[in-house]
PQR file with spaces between the fields and no chain letter, atoms N, CA, C, O and H, PARSE charges and radii, in Angstrom:
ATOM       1  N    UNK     1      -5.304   -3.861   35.963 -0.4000 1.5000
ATOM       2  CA   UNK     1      -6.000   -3.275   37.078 -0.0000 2.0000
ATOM       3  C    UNK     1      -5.143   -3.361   38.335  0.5500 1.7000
ATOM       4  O    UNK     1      -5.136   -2.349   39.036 -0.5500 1.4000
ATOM       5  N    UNK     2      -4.336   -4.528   38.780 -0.4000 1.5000
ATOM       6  CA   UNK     2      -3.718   -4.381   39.691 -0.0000 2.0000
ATOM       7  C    UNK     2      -2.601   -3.839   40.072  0.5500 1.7000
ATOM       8  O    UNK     2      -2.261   -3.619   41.235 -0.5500 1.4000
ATOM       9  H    UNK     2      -4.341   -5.350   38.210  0.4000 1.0000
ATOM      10  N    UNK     3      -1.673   -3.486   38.546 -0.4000 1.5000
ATOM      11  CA   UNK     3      -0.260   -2.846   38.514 -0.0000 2.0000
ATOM      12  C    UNK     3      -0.369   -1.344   38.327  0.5500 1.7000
ATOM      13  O    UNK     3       0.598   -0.583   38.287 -0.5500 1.4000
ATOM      14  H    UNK     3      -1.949   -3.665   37.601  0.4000 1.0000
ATOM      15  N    UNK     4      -2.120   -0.860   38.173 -0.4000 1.5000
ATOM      16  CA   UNK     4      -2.133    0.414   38.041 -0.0000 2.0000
ATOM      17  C    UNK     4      -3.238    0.724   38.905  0.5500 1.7000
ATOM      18  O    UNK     4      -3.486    1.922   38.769 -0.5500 1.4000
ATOM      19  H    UNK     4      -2.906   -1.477   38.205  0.4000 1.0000
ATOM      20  N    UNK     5      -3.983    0.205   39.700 -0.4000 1.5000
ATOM      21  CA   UNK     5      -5.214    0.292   40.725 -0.0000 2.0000
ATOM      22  C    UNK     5      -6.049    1.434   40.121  0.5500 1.7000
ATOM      23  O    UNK     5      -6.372    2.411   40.797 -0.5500 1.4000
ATOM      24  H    UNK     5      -3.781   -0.768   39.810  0.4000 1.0000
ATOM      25  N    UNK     6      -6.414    1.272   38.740 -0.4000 1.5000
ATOM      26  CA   UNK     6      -7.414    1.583   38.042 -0.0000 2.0000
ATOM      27  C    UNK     6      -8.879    0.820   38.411  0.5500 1.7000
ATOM      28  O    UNK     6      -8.941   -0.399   38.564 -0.5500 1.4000
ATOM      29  H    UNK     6      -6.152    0.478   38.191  0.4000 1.0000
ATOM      30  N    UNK     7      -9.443    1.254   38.469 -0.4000 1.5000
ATOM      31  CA   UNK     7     -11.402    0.264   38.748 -0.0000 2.0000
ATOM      32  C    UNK     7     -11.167   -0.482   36.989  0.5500 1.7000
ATOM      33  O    UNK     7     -10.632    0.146   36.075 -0.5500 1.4000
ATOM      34  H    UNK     7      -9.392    2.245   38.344  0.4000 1.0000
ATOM      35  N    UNK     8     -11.766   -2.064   36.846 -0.4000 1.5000
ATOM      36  CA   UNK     8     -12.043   -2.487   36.232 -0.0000 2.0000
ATOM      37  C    UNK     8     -12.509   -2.277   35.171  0.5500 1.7000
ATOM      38  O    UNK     8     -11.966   -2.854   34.229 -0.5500 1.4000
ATOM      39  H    UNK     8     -12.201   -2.574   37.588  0.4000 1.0000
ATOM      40  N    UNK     9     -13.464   -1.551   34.937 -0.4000 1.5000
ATOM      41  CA   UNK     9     -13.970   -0.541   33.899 -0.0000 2.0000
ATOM      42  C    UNK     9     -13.103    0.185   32.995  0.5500 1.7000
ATOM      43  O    UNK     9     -13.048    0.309   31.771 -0.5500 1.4000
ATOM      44  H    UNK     9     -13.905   -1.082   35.702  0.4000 1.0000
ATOM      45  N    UNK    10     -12.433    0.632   33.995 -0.4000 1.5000
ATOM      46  CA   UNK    10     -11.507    1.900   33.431 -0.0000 2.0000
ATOM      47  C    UNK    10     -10.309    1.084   32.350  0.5500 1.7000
ATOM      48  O    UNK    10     -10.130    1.386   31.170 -0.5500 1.4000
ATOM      49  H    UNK    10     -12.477    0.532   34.989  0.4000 1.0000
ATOM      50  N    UNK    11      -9.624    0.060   33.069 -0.4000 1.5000
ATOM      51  CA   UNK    11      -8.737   -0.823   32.685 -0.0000 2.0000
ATOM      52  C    UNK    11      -8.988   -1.661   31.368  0.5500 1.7000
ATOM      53  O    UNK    11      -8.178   -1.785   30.450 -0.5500 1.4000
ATOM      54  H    UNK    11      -9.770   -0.186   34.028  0.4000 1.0000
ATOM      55  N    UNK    12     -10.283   -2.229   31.438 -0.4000 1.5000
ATOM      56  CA   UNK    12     -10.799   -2.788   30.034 -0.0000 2.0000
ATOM      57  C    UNK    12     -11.132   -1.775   28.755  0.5500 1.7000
ATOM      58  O    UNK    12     -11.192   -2.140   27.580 -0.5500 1.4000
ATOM      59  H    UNK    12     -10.942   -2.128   32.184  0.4000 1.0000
ATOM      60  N    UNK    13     -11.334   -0.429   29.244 -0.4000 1.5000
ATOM      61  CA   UNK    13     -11.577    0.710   28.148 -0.0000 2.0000
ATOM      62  C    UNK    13     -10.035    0.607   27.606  0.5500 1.7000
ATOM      63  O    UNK    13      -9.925    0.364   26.404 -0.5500 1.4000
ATOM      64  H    UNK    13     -11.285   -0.133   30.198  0.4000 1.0000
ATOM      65  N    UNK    14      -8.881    0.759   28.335 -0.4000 1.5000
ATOM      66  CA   UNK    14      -7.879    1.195   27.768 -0.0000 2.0000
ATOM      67  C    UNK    14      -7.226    0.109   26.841  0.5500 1.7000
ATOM      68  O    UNK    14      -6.612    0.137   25.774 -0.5500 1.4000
ATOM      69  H    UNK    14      -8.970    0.956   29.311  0.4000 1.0000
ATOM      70  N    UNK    15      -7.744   -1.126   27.967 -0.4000 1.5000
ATOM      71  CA   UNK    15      -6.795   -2.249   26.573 -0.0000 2.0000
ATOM      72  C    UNK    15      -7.831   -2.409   24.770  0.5500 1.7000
ATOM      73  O    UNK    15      -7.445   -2.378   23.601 -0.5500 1.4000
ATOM      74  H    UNK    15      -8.242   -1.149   28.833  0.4000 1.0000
ATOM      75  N    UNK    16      -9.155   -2.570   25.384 -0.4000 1.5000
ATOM      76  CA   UNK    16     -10.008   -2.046   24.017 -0.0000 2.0000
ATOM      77  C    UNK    16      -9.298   -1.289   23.336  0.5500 1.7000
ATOM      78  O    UNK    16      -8.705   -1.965   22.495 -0.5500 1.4000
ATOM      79  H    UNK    16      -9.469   -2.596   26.333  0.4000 1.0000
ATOM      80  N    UNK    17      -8.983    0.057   23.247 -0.4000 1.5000
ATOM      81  CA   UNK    17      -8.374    1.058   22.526 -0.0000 2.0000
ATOM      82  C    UNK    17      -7.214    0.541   22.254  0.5500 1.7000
ATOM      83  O    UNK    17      -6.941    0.360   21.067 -0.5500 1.4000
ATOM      84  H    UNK    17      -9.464    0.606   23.931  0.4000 1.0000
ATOM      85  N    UNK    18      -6.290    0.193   23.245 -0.4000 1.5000
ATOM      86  CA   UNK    18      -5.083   -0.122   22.339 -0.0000 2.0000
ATOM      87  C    UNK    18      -5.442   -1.430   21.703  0.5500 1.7000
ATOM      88  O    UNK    18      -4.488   -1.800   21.018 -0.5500 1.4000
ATOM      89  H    UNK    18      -6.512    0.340   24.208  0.4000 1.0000
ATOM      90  N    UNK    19      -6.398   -2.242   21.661 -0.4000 1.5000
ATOM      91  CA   UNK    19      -6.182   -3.329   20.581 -0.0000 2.0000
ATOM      92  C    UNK    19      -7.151   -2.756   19.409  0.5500 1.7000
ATOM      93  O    UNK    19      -7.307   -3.451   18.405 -0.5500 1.4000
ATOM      94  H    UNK    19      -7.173   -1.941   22.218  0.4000 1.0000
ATOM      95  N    UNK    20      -7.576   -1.940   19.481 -0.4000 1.5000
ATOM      96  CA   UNK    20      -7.996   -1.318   18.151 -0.0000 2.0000
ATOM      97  C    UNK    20      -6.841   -0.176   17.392  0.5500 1.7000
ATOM      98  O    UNK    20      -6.657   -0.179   16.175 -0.5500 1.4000
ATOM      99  H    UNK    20      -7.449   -1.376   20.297  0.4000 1.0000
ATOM     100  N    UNK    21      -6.375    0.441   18.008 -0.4000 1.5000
ATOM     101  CA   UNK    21      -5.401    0.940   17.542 -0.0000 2.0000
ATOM     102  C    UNK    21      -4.329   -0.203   16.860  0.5500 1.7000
ATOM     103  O    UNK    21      -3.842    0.331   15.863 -0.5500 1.4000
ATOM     104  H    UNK    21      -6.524    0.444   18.997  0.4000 1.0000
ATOM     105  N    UNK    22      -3.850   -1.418   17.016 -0.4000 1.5000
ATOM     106  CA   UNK    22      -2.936   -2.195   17.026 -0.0000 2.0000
ATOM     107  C    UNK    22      -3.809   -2.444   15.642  0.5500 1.7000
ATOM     108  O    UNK    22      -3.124   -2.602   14.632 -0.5500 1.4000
ATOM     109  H    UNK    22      -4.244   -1.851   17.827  0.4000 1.0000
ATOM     110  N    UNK    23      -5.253   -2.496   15.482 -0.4000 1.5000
ATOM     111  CA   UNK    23      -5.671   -3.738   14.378 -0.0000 2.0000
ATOM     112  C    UNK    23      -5.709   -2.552   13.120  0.5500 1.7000
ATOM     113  O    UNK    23      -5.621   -2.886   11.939 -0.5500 1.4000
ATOM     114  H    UNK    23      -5.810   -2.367   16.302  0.4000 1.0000
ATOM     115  N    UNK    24      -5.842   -1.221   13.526 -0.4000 1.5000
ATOM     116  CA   UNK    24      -5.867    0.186   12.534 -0.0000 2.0000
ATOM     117  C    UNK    24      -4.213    0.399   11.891  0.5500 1.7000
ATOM     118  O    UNK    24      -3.773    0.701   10.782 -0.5500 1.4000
ATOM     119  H    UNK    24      -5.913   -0.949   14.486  0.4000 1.0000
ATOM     120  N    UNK    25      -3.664    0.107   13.063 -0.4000 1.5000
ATOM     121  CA   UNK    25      -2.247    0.175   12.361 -0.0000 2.0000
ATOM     122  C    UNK    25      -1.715   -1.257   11.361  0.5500 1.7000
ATOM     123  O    UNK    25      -0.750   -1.179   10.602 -0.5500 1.4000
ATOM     124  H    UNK    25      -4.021   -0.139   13.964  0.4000 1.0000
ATOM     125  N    UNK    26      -2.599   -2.612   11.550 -0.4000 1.5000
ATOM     126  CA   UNK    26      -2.097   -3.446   10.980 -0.0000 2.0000
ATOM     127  C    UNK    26      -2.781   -3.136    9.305  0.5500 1.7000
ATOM     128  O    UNK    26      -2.120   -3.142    8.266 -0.5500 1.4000
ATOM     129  H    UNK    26      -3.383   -2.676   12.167  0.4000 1.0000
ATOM     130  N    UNK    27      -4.053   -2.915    9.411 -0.4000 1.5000
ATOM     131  CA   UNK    27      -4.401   -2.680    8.061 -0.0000 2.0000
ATOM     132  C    UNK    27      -3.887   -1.364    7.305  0.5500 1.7000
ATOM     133  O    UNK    27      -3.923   -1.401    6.075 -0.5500 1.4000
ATOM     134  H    UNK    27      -4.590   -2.910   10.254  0.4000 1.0000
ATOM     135  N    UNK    28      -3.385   -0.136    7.966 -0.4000 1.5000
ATOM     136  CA   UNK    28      -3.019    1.033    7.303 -0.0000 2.0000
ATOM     137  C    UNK    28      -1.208    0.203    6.727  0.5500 1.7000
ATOM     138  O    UNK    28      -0.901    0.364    5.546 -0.5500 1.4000
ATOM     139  H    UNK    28      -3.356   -0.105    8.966  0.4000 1.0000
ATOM     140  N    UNK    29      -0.433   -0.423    7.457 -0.4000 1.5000
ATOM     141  CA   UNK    29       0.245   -1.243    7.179 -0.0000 2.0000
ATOM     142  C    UNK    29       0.305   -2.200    5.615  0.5500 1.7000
ATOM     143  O    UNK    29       0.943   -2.170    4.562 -0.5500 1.4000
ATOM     144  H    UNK    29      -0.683   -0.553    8.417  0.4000 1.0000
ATOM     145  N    UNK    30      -0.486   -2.794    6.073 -0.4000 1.5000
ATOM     146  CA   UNK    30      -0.851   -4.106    5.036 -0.0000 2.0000
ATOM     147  C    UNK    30      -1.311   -2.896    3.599  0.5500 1.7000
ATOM     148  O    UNK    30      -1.350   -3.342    2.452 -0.5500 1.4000
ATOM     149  H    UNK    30      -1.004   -2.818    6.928  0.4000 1.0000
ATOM     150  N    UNK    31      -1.595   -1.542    3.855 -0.4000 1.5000
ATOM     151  CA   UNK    31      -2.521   -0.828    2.718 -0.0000 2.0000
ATOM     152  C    UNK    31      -1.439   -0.457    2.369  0.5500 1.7000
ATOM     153  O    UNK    31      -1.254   -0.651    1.168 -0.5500 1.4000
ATOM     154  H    UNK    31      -1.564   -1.180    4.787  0.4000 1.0000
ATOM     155  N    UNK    32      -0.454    0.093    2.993 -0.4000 1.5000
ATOM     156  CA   UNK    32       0.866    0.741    2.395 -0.0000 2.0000
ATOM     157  C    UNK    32       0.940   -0.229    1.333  0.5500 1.7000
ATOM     158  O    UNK    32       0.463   -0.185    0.199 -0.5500 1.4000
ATOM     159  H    UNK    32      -0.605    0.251    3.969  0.4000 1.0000
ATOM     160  N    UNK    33       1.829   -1.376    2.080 -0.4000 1.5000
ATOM     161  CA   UNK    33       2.579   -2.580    1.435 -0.0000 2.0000
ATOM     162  C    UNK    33       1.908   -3.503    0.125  0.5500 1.7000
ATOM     163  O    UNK    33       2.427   -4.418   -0.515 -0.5500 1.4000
ATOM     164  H    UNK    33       2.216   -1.412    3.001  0.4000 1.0000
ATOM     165  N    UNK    34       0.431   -2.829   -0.009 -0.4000 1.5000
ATOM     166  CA   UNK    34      -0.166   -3.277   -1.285 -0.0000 2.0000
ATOM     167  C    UNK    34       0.438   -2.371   -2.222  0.5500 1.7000
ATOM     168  O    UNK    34       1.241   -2.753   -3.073 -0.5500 1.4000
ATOM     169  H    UNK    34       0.009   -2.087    0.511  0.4000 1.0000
ATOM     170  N    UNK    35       0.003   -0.965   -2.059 -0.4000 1.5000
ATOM     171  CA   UNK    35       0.293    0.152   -2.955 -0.0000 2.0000
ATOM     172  C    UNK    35       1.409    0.066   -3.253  0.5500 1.7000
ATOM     173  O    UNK    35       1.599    0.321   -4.443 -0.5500 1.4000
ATOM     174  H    UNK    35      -0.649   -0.655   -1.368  0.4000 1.0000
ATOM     175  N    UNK    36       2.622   -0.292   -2.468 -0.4000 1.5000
ATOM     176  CA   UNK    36       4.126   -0.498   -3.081 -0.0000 2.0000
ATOM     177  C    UNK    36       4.680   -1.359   -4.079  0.5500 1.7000
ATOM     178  O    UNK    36       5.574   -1.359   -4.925 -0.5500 1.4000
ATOM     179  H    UNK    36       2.468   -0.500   -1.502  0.4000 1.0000
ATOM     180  N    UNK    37       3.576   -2.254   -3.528 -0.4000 1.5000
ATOM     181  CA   UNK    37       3.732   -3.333   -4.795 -0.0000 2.0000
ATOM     182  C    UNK    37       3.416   -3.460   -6.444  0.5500 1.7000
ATOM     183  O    UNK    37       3.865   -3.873   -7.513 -0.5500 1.4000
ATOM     184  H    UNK    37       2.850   -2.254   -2.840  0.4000 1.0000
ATOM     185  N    UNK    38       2.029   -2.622   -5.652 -0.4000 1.5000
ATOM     186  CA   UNK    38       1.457   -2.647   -7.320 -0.0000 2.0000
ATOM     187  C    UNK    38       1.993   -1.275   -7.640  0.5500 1.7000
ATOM     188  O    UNK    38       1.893   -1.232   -8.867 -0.5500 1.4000
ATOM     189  H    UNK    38       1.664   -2.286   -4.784  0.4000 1.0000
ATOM     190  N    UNK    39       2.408   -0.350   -7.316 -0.4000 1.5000
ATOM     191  CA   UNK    39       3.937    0.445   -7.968 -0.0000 2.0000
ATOM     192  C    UNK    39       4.663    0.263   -8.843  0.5500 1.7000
ATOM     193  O    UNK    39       4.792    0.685   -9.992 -0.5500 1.4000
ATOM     194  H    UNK    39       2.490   -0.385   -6.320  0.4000 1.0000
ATOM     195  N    UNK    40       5.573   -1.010   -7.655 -0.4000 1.5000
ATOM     196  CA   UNK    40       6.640   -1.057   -8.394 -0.0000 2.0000
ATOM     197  C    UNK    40       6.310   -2.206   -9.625  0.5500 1.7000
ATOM     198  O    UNK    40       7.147   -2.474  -10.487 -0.5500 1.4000
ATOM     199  H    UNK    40       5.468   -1.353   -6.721  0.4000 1.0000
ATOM     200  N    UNK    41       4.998   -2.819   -9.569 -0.4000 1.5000
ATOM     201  CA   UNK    41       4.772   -3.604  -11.158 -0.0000 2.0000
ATOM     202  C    UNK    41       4.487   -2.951  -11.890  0.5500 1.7000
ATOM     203  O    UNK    41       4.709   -3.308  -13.047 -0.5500 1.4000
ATOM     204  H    UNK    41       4.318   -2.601   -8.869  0.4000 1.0000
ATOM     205  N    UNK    42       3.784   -1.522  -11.639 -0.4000 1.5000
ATOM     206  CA   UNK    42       3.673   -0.820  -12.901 -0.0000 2.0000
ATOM     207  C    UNK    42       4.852   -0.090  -13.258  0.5500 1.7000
ATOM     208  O    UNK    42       5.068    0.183  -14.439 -0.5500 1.4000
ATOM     209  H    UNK    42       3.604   -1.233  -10.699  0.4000 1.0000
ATOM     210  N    UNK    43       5.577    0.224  -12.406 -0.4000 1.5000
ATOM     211  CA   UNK    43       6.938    0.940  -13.063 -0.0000 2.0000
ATOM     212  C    UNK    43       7.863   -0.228  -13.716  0.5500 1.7000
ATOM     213  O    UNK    43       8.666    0.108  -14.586 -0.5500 1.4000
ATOM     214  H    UNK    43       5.401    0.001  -11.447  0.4000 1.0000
ATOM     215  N    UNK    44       7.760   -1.782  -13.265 -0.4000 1.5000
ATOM     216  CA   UNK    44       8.570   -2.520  -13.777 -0.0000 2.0000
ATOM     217  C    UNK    44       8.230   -2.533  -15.142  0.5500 1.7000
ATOM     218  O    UNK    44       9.146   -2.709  -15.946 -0.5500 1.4000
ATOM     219  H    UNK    44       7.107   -2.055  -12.559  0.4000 1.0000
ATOM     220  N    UNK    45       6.704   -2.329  -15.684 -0.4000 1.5000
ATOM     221  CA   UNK    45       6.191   -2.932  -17.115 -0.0000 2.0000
ATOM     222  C    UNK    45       6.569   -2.095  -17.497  0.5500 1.7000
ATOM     223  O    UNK    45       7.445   -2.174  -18.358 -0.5500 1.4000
ATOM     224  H    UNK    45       5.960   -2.186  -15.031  0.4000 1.0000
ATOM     225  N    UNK    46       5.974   -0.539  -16.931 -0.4000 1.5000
ATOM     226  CA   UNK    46       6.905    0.715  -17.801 -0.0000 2.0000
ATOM     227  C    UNK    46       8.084    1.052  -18.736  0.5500 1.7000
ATOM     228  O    UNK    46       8.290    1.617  -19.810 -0.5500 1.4000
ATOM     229  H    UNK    46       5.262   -0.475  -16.231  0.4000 1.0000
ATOM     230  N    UNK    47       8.790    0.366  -17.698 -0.4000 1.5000
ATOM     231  CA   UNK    47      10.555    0.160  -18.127 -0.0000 2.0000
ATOM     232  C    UNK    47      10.635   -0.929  -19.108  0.5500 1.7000
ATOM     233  O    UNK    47      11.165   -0.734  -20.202 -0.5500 1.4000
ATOM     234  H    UNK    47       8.622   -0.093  -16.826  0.4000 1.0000
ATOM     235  N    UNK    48      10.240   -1.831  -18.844 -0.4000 1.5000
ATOM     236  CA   UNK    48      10.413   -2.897  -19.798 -0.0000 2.0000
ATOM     237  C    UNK    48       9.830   -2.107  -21.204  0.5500 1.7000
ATOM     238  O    UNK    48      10.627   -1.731  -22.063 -0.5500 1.4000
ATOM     239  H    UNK    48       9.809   -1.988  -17.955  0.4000 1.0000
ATOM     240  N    UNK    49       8.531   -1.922  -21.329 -0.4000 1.5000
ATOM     241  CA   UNK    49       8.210   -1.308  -22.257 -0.0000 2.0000
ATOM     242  C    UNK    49       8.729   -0.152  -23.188  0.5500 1.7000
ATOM     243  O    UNK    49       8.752   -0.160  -24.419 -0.5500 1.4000
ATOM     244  H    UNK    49       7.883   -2.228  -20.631  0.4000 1.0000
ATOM     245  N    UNK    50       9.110    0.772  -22.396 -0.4000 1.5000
ATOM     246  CA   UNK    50      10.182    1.741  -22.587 -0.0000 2.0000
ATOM     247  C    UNK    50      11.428    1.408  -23.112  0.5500 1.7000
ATOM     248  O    UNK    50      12.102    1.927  -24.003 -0.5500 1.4000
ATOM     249  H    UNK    50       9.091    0.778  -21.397  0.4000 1.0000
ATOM     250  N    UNK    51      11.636    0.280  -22.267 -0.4000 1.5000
ATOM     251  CA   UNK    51      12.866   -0.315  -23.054 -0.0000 2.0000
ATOM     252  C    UNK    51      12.929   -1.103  -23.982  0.5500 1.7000
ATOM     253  O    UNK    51      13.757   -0.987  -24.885 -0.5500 1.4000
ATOM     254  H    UNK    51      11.089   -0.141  -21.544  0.4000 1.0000
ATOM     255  N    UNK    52      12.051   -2.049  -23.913 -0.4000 1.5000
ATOM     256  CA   UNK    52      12.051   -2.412  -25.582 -0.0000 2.0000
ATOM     257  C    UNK    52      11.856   -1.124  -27.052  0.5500 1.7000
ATOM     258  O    UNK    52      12.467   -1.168  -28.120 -0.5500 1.4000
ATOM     259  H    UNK    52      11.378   -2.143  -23.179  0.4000 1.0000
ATOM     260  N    UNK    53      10.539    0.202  -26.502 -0.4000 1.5000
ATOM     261  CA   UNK    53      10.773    1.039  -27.116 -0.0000 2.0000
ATOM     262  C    UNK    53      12.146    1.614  -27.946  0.5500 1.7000
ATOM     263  O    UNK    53      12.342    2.098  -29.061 -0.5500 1.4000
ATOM     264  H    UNK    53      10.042    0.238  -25.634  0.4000 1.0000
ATOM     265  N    UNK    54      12.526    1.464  -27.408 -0.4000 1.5000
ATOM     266  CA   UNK    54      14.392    2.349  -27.082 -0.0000 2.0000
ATOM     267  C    UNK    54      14.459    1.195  -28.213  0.5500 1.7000
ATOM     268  O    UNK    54      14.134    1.303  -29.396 -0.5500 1.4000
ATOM     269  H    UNK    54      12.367    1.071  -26.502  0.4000 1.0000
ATOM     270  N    UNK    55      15.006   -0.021  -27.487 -0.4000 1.5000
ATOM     271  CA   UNK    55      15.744   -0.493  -28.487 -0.0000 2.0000
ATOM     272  C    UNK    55      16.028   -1.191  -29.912  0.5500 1.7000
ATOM     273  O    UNK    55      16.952   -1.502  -30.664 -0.5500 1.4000
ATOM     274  H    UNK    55      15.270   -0.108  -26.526  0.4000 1.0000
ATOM     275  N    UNK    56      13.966   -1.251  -29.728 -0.4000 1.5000
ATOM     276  CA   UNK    56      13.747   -2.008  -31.395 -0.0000 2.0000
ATOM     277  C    UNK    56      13.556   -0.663  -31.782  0.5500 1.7000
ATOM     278  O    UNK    56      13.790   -0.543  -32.985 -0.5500 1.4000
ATOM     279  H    UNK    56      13.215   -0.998  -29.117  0.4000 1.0000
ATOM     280  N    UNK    57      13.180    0.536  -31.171 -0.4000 1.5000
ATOM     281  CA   UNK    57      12.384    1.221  -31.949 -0.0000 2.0000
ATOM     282  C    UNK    57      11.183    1.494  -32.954  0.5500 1.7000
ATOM     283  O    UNK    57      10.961    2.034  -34.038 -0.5500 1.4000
ATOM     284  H    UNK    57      12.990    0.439  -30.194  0.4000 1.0000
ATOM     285  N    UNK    58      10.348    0.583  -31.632 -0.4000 1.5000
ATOM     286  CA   UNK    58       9.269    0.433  -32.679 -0.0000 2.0000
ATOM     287  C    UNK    58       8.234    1.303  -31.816  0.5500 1.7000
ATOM     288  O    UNK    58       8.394    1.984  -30.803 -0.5500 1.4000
ATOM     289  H    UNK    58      10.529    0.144  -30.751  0.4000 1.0000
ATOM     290  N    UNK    59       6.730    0.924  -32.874 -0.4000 1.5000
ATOM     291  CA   UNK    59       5.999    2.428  -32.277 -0.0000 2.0000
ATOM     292  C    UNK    59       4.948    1.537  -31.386  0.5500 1.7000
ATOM     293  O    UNK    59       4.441    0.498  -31.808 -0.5500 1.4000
ATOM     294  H    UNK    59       6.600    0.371  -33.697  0.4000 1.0000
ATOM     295  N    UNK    60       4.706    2.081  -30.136 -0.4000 1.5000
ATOM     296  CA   UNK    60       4.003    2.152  -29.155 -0.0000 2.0000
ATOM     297  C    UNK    60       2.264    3.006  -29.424  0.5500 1.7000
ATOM     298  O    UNK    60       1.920    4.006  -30.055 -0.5500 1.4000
ATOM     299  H    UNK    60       5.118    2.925  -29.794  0.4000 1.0000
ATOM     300  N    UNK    61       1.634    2.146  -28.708 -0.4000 1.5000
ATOM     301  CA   UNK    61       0.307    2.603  -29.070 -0.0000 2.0000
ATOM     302  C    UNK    61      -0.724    2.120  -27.648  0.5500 1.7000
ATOM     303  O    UNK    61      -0.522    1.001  -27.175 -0.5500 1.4000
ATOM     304  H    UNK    61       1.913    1.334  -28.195  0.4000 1.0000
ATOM     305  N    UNK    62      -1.592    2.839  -27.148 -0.4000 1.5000
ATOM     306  CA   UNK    62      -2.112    2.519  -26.078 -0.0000 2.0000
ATOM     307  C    UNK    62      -3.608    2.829  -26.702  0.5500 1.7000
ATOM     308  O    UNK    62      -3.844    3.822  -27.391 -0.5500 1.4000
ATOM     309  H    UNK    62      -1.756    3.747  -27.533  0.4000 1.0000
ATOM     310  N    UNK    63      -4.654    1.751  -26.328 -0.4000 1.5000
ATOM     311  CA   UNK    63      -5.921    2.323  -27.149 -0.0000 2.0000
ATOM     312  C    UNK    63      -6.382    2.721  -28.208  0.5500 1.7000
ATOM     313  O    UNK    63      -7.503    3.187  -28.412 -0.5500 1.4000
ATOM     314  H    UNK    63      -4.463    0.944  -25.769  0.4000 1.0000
ATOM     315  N    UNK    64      -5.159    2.479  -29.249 -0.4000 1.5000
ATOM     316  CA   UNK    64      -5.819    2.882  -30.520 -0.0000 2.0000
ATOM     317  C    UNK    64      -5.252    3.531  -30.844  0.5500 1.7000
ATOM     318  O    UNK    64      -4.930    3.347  -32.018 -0.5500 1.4000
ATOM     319  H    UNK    64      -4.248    2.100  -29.083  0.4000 1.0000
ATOM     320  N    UNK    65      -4.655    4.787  -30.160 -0.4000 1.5000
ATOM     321  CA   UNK    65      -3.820    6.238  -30.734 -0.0000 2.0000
ATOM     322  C    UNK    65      -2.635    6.253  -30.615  0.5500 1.7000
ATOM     323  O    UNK    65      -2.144    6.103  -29.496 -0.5500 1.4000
ATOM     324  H    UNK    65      -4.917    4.937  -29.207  0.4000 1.0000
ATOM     325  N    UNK    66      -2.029    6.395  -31.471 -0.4000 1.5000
ATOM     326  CA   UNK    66      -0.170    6.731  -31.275 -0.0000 2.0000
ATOM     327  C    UNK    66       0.424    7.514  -29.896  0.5500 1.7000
ATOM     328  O    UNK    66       1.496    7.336  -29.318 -0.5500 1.4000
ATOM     329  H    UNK    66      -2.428    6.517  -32.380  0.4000 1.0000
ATOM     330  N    UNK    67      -0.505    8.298  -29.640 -0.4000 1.5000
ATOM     331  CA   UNK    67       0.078    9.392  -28.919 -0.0000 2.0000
ATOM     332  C    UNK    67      -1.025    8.975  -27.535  0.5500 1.7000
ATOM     333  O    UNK    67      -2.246    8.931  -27.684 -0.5500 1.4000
ATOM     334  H    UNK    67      -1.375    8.442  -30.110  0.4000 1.0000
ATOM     335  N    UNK    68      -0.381    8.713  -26.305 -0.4000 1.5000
ATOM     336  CA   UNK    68      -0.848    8.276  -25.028 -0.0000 2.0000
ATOM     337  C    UNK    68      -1.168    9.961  -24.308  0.5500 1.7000
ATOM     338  O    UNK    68      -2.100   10.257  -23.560 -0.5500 1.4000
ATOM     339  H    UNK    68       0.611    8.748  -26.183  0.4000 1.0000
ATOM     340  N    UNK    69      -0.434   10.570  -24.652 -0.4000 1.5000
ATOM     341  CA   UNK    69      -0.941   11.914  -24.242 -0.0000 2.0000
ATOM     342  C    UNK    69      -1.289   12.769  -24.647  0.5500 1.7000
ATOM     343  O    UNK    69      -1.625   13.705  -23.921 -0.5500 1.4000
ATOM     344  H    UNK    69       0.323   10.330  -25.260  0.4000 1.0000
């Protein structure tokens, strides 16, 4: 209020907003950095899986059926 001689009112609306903005960006944040994770564990099992595929050559089965697709 005093470095911008805004009325009181006015001054507490704006820091409100930016500390809600600050707490929207920490969770859209934190939401990324989940999804990346659990990514890259499913692409890690993938590969592993895949790769053992490859190299024993043995047969893969998800649910019961040979064929996942």
């Amino acid at each position: 209020m005093q470095q911008t001689g805004m009325p009181q009112a006015d001054a507490e609306k704006r820091v409100d907003a930016a500390e809600h903005a600050r707490k929207a960006t920490l969770i859209a944040a934190f939401l990324a950095a989940a999804t990346l994770a659990i990514g890259c564990a499913a692409a890690c099992g993938a590969a592993s899986l895949g790769g053992r595929h490859r190299d024993e050559n043995t047969l893969v089965v998800f649910w019961g059926s040979r064929r996942f697709w």
